[in-house]
VEXSE-534216 format. One record per residue: x, y, z of N, C-alpha, C, O, CB in turn. Coordinates in steps of 0.2 Angstrom, whole numbers, plus 5000, padded with zeros to 4 digits. Each point is the difference from the previous one (the first is absolute). Glycine has a CB too. Example, Ala and Ser with C-alpha at 12.3 -4.5 7.8 and 13.67 -1.06 7.14 Angstrom:
+------+------+------+------+------+------+------+------+------+------+------+------+------+------+------+
!  npx !  npy !  npz ! capx ! capy ! capz !  cpx !  cpy !  cpz !  opx !  opy !  opz ! cbpx ! cbpy ! cbpz !
+------+------+------+------+------+------+------+------+------+------+------+------+------+------+------+
! 5066 ! 4972 ! 5039 ! 4996 ! 5006 ! 5000 ! 5004 ! 5006 ! 5000 ! 5005 ! 4999 ! 5003 ! 4986 ! 4995 ! 5003 !
! 5007 ! 5011 ! 4990 ! 5004 ! 5006 ! 5001 ! 4996 ! 5005 ! 5003 ! 5003 ! 5006 ! 5001 ! 5003 ! 4991 ! 4989 !
+------+------+------+------+------+------+------+------+------+------+------+------+------+------+------+
END
This chain:
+------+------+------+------+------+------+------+------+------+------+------+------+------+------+------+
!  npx !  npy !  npz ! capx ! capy ! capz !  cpx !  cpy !  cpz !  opx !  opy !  opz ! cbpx ! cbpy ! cbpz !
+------+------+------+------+------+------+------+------+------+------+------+------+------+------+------+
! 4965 ! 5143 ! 4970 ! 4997 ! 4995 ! 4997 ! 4993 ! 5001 ! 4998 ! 4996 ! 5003 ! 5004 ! 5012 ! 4989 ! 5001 !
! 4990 ! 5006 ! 4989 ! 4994 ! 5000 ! 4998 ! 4996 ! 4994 ! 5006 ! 5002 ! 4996 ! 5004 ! 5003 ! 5008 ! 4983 !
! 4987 ! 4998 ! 5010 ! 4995 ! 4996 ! 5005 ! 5000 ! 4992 ! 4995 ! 4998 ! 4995 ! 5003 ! 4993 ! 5018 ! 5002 !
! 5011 ! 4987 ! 4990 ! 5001 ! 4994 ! 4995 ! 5007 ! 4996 ! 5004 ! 5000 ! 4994 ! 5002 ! 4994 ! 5012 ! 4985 !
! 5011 ! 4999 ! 5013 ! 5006 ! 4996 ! 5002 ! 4998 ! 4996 ! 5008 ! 5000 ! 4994 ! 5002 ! 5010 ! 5016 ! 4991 !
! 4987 ! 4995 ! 5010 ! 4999 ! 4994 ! 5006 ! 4996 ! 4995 ! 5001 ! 5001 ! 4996 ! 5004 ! 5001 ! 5010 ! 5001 !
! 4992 ! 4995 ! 4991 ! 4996 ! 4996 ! 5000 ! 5005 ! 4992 ! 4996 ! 4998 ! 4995 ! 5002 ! 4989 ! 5018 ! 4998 !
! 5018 ! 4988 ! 4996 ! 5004 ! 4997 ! 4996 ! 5005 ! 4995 ! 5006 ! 5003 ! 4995 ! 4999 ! 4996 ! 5015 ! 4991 !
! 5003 ! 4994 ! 5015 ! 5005 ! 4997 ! 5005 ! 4996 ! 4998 ! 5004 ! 5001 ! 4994 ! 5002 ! 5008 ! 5012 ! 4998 !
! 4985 ! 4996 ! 5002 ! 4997 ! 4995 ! 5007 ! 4996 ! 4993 ! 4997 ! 4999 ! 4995 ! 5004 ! 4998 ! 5017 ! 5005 !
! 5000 ! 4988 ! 4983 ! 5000 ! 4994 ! 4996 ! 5007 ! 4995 ! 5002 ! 4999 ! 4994 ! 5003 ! 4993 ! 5013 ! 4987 !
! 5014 ! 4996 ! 5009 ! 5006 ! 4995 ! 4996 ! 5000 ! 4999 ! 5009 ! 5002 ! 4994 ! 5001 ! 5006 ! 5011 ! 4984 !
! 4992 ! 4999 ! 5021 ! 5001 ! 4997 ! 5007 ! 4996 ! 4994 ! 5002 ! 5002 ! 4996 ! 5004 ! 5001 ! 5014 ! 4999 !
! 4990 ! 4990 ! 4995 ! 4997 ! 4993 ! 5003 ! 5000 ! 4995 ! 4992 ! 4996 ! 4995 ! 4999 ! 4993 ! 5011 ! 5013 !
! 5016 ! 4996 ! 4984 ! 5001 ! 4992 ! 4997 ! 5003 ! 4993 ! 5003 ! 5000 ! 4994 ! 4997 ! 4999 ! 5013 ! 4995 !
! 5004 ! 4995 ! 5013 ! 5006 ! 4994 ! 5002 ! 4997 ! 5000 ! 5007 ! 4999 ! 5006 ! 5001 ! 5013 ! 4996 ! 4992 !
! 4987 ! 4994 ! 5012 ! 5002 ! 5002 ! 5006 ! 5006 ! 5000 ! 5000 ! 5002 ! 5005 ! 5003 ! 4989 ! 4992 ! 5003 !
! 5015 ! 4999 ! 4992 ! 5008 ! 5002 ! 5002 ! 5000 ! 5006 ! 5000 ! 5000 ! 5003 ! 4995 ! 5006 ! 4989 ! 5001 !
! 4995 ! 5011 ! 5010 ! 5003 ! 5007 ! 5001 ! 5007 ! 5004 ! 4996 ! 5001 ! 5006 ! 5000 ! 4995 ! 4989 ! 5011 !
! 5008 ! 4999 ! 4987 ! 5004 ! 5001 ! 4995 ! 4999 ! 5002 ! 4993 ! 5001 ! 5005 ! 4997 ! 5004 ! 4988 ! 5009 !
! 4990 ! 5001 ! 4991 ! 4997 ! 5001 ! 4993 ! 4997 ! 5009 ! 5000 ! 5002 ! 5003 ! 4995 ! 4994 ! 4982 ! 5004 !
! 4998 ! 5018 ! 5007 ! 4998 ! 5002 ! 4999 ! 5001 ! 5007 ! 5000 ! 4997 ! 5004 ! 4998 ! 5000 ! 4987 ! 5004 !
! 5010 ! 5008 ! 5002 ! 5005 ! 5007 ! 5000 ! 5003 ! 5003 ! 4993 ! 5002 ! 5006 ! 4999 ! 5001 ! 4990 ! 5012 !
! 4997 ! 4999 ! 4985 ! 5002 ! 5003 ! 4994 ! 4997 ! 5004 ! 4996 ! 4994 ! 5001 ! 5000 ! 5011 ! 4991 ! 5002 !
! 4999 ! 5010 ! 4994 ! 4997 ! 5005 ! 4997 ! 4995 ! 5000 ! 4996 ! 5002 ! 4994 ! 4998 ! 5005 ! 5010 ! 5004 !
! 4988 ! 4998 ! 4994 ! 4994 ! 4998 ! 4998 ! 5006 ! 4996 ! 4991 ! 5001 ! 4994 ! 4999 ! 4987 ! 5020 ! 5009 !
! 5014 ! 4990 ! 4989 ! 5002 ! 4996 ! 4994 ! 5005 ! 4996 ! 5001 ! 5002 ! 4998 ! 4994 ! 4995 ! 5010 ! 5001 !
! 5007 ! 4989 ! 5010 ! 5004 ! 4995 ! 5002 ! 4994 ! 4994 ! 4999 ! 4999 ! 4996 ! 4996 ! 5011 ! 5010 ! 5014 !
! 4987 ! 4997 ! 4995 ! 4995 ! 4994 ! 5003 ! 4997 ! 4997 ! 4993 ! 4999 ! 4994 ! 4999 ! 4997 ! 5013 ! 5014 !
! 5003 ! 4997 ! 4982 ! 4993 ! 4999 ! 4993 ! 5006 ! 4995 ! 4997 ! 4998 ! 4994 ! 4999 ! 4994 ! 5020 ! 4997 !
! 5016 ! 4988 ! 5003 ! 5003 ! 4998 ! 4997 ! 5002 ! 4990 ! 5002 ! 5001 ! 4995 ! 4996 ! 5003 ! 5021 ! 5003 !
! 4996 ! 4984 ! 5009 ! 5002 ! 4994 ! 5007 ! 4992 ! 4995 ! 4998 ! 4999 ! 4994 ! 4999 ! 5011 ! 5016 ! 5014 !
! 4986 ! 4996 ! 4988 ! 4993 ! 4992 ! 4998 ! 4999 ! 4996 ! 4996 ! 4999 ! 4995 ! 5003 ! 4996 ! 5010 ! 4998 !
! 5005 ! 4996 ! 4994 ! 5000 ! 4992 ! 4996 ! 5004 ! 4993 ! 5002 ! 4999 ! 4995 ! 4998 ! 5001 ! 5013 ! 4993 !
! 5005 ! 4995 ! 5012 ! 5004 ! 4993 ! 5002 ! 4995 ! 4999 ! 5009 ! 5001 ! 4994 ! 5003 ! 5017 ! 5009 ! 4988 !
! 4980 ! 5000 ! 5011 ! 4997 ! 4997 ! 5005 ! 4995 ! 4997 ! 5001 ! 4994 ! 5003 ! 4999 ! 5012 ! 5003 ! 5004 !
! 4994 ! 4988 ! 5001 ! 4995 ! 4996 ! 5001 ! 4999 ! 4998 ! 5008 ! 5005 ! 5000 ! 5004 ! 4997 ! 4998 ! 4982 !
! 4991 ! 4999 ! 5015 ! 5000 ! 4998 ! 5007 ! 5001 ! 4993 ! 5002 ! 4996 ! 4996 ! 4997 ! 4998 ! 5014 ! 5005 !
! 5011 ! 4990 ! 5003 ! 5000 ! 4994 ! 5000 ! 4997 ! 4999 ! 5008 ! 5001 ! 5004 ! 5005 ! 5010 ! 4995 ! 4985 !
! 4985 ! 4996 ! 5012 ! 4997 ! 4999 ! 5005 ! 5007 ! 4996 ! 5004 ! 5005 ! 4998 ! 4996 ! 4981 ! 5001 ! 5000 !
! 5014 ! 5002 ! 5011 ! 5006 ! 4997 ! 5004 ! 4997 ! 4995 ! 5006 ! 4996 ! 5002 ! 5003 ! 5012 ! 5010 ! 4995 !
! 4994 ! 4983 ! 5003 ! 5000 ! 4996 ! 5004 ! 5004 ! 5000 ! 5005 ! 5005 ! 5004 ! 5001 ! 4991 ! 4992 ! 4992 !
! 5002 ! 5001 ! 5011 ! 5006 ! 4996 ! 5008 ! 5003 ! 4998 ! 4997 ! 4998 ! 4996 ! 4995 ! 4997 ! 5002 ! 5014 !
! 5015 ! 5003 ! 4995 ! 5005 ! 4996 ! 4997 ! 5001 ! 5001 ! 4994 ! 5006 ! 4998 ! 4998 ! 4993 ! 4995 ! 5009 !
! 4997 ! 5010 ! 4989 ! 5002 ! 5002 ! 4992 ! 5008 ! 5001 ! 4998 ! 5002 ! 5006 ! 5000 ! 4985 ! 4999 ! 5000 !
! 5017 ! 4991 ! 4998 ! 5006 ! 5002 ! 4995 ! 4999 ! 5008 ! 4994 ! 4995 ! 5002 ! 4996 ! 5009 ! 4982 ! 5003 !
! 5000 ! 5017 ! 5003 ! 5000 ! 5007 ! 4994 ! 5008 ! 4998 ! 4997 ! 5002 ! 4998 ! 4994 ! 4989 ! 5014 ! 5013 !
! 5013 ! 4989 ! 4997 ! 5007 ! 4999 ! 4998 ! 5003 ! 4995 ! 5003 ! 4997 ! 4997 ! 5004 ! 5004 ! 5014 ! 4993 !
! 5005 ! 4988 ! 5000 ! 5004 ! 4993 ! 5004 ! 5004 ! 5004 ! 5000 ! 5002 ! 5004 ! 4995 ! 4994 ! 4984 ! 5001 !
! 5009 ! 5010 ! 5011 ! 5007 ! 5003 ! 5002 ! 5006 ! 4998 ! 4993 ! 5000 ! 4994 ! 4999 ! 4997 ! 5004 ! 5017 !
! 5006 ! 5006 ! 4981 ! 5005 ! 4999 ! 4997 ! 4998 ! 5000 ! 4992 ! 5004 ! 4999 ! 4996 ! 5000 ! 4995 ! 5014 !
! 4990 ! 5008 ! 4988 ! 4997 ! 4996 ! 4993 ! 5001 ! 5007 ! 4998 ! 5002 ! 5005 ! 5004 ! 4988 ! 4984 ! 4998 !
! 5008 ! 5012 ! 4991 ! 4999 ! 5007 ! 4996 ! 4993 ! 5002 ! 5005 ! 4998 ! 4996 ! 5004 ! 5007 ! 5001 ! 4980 !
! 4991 ! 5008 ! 5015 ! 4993 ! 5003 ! 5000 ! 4999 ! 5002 ! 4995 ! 5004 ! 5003 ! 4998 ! 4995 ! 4999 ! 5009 !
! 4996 ! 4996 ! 4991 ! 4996 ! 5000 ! 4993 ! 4994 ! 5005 ! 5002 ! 4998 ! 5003 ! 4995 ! 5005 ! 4984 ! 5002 !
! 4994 ! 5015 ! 5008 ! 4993 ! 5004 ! 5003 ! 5002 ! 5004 ! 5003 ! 5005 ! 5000 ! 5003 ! 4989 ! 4993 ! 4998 !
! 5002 ! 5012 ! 4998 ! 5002 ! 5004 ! 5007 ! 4992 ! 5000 ! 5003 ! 4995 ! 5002 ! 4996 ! 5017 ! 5007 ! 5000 !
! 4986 ! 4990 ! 5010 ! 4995 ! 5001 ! 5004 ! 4998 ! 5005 ! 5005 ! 5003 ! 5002 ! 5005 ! 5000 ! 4988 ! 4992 !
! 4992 ! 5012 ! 5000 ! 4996 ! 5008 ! 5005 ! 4994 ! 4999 ! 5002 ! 4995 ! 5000 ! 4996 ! 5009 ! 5009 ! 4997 !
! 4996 ! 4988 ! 5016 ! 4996 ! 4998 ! 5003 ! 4996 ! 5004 ! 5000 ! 5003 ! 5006 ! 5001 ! 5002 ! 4987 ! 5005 !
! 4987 ! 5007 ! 4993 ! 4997 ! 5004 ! 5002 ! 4993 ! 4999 ! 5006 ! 4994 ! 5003 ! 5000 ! 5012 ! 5001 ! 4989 !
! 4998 ! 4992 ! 5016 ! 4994 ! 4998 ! 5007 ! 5005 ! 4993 ! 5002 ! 5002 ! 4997 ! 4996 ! 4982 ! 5008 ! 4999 !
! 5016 ! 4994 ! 5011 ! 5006 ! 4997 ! 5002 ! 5005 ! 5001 ! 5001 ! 5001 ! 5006 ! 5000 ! 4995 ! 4989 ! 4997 !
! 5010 ! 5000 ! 5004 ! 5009 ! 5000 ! 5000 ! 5001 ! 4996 ! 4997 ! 4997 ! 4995 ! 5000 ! 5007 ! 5010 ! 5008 !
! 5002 ! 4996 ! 4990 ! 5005 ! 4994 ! 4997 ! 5006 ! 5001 ! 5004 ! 5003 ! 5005 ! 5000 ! 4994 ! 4995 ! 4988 !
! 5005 ! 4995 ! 5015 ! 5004 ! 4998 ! 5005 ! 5007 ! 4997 ! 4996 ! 5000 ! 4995 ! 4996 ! 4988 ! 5002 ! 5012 !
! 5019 ! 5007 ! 4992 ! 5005 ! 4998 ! 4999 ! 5005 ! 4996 ! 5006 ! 5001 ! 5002 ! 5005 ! 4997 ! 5009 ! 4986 !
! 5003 ! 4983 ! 5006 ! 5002 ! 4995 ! 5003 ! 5008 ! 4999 ! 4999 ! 5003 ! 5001 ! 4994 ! 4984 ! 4993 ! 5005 !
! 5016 ! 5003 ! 5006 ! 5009 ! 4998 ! 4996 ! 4999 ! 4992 ! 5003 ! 4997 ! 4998 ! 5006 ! 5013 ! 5017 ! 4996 !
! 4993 ! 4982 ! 4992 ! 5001 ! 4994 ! 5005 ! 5006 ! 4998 ! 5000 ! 5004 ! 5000 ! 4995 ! 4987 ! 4996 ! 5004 !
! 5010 ! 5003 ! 5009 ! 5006 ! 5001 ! 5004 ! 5003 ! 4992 ! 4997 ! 4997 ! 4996 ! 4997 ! 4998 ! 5013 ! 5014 !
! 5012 ! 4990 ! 4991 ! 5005 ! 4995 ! 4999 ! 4996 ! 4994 ! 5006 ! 5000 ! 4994 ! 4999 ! 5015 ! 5015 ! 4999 !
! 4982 ! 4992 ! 5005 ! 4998 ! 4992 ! 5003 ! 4992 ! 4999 ! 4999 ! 4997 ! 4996 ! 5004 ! 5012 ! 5004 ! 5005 !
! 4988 ! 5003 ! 4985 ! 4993 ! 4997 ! 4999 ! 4996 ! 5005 ! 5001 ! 4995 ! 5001 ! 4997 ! 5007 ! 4990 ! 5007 !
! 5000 ! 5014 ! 5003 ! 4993 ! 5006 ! 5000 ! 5000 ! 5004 ! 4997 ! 5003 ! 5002 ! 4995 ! 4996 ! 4997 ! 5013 !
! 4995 ! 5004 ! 4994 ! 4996 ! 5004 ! 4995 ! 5003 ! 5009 ! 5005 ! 5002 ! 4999 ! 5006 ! 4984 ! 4990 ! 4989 !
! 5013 ! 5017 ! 5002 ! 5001 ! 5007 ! 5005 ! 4998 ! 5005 ! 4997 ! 5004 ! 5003 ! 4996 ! 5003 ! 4993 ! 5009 !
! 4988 ! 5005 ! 4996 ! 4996 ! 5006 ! 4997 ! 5006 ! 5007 ! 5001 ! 5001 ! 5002 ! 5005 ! 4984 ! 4992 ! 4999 !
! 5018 ! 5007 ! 4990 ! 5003 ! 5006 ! 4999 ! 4995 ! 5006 ! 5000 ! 5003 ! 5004 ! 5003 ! 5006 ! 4989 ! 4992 !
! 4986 ! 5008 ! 5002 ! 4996 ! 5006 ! 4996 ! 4994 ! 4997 ! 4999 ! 4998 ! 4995 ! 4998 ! 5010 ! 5011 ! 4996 !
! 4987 ! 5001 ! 5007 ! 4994 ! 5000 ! 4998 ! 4996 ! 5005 ! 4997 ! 4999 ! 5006 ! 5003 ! 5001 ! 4987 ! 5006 !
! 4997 ! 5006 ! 4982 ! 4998 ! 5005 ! 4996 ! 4993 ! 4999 ! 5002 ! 4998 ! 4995 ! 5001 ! 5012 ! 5005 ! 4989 !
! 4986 ! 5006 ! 5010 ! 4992 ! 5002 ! 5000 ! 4999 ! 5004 ! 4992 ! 5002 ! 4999 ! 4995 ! 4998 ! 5003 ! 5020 !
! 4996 ! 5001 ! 4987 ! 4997 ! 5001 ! 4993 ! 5002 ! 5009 ! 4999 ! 4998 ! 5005 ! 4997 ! 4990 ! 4983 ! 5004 !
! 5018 ! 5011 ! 5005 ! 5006 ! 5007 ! 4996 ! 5004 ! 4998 ! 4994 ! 5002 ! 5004 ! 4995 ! 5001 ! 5002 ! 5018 !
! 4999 ! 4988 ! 4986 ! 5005 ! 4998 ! 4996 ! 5000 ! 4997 ! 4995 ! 4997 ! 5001 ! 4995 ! 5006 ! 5001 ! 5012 !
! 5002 ! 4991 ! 4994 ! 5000 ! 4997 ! 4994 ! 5005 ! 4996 ! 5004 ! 5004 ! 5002 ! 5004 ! 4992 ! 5005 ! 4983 !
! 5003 ! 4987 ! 5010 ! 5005 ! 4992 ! 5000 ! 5003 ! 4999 ! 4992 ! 4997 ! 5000 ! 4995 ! 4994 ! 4993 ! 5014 !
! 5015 ! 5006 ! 4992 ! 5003 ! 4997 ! 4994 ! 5003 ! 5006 ! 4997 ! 5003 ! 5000 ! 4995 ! 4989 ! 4990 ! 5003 !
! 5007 ! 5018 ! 5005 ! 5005 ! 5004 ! 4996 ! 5006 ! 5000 ! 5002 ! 5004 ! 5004 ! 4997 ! 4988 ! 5003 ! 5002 !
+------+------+------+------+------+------+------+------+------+------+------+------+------+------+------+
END
């Protein structure tokens, strides 16, 4: 590789902290930017609702997003937990 090509990948690696986004390849990533945006996350924050379409896909990048099922008598049970290797809603 050229001294341009890397200097080209280690730019496109600290654009995301998601470890996912950042792995991709330099012209995916150019092509996937425009549509992303940041969204700040709160406590208890909804992203998706059990049963509904998804409309988003979410790429934590500092925190978790906690995947919850709710169960036949009210409770809640953390099935999964995404960091900022992945994505919610793929």
């Amino acid at each position: 590789m050229s001294l341009h090509t890397d200097a080209h990948e280690r730019s496109h690696a600290t654009r995301s902290p998601n470890k996912l986004l950042a792995s991709l390849p330099p012209d995916d990533y150019v092509r996937l930017a425009p549509s992303l945006r940041s969204v700040p996350m709160r406590l208890r924050q909804k992203f998706h609702v059990q049963d509904e379409p998804i409309k988003e896909v979410y790429f934590p990048g500092g925190g978790a997003v906690s995947l919850v099922k709710a169960l036949s008598d009210g409770q809640m049970a953390e099935v999964g937990t995404i960091g900022c290797e992945g994505a919610a809603g793929a």
